[in-house]
Every structure is written in C-alpha cells, then in structure tokens.
C-alpha positions, -999 to +999 in steps of 0.1 A: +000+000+000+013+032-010+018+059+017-010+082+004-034+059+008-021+051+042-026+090+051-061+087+036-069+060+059-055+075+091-071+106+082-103+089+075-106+072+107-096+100+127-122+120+112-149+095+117-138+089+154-135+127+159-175+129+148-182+097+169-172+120+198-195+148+192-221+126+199-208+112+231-192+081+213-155+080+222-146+044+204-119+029+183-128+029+143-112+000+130-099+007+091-085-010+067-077-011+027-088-046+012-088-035-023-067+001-030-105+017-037-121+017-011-114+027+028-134+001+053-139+015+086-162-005+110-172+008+141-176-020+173-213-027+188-220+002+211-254+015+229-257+041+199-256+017+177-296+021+158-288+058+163-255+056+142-275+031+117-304+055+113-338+038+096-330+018+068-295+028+069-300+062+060-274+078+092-248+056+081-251+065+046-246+102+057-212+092+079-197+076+046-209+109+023-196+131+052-161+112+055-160+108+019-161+146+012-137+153+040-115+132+022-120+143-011-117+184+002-084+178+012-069+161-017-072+127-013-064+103-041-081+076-021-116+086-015-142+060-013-153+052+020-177+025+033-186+024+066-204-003+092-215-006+124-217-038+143-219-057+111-252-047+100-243-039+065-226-076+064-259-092+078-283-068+053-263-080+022-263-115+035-300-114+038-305-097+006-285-123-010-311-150+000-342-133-010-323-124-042-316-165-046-356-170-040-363-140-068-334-156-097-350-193-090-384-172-095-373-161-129-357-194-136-383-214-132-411-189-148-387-177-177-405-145-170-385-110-161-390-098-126-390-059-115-379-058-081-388-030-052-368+002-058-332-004-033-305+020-031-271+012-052-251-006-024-288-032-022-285-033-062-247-040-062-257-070-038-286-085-069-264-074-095-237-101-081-261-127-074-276-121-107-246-128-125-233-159-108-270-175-113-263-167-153-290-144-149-292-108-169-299-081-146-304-044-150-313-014-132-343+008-144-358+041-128-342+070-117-337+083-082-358+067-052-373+044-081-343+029-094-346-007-095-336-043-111-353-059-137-338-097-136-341-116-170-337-154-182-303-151-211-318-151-244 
C-alpha cells in the first residue's frame, strides 16, 4: 500500500472517530484497505448503535458521504469510504443475498422477467452479483428513489 493511501486511511478514521465523539461516542474505528478503492472502517457494537444506523441505513449513509467529502476536500487520491456498524451492513447484504436466490429461482423457473422494489445502489450492487453468478441478466431501471432491477432469463 502506498503511503498516500495510508494517510487517507488514518485521516479517514480519525475524522470519523472525531465525529463519533460529538455525539458522546469516544470508540476505536477499526480501518482497513482490502482493495486500494475503497477505505473500510467499521465501528464496534456500542449503545448508539440504531442511532449511528439510522432507519434503513439512511445515518450511516450520511457518515460515509460526510467522511468521503472530507477526504475528497483535502486532496485525497483515495476517497471512497464504506462504513459499518456492528456488522449490520454484512448481515443486510447477507440477507438480501437469500431473498435475491428465491427471486433468480423465481425467474428461472417462470422464464419470465421480474422488476424488483426500488433499493439504493449498495442493495443493487448485492442483486447485480447474485444475478450474474445465477447466469442471470440483470439491470437497473428508474431513476432516483425508483431505481430498480429488472432480472431476466439469457436469451
């Protein structure tokens, strides 16, 4: 790993850490660079932790936007960030993954396309990958809020 990306990193989990304190949250982040895109931080299983989640994910989405921009406003060549607490976003894909194995067996066996519920990109990443490894066509449709996946048989 190169040392800019190590600065990213330290900077990135010293700036989430330094927001976990403002609200009363004085914890270790725990980072790390699997892939030389993206910056993981995970933050351990604390009392705040459906506060930090927010309803449907929507707080924690706002932490990686917010570190991500800090990042990016001070030069960073290494600016994606995805954060998780307590695992959550592990245990959502791993869960999406399932029902997305009942919907491709769906489509399978019906030879029928299927459009699924509107999900936000990280949900469609998830069915995308699925998708695939079934030998499945997938693709996303809608715009905004209603973005979704349509999942096809191969012609």
């Amino acid at each position: 790993m190169n040392e800019d990306n190590e600065a990213a990193i330290v900077y990135a989990k010293k700036y989430l850490e330094d927001l976990l304190s403002f609200f009363g949250l004085n914890t270790d982040v725990y980072a790390t660079n699997s892939d030389d895109e993206v910056i993981e931080l995970n933050i351990p299983s604390t009392r705040l932790n459906g506060f930090l989640i927010g309803q449907r994910g929507e707080t924690l989405r706002s932490l990686q936007f917010i570190t991500s921009n800090a990042l990016r406003s001070h030069d960073f060549a290494l600016d994606r960030v995805n954060i998780d607490v307590a695992d959550y976003k592990k245990q959502r894909s791993d869960r999406l993954a399932k029902k997305a194995a009942e919907w491709i067996k769906t489509v399978q066996d019906s030879g029928e396309p299927m459009e699924l519920e509107p999900m936000n990109a990280a949900d469609r990443r998830v069915v995308h990958k699925e998708a695939a490894e079934a030998g499945l066509t997938s693709e996303s449709a809608g715009e905004g809020r209603d973005r979704h996946i349509v999942l096809k048989t191969n012609p």
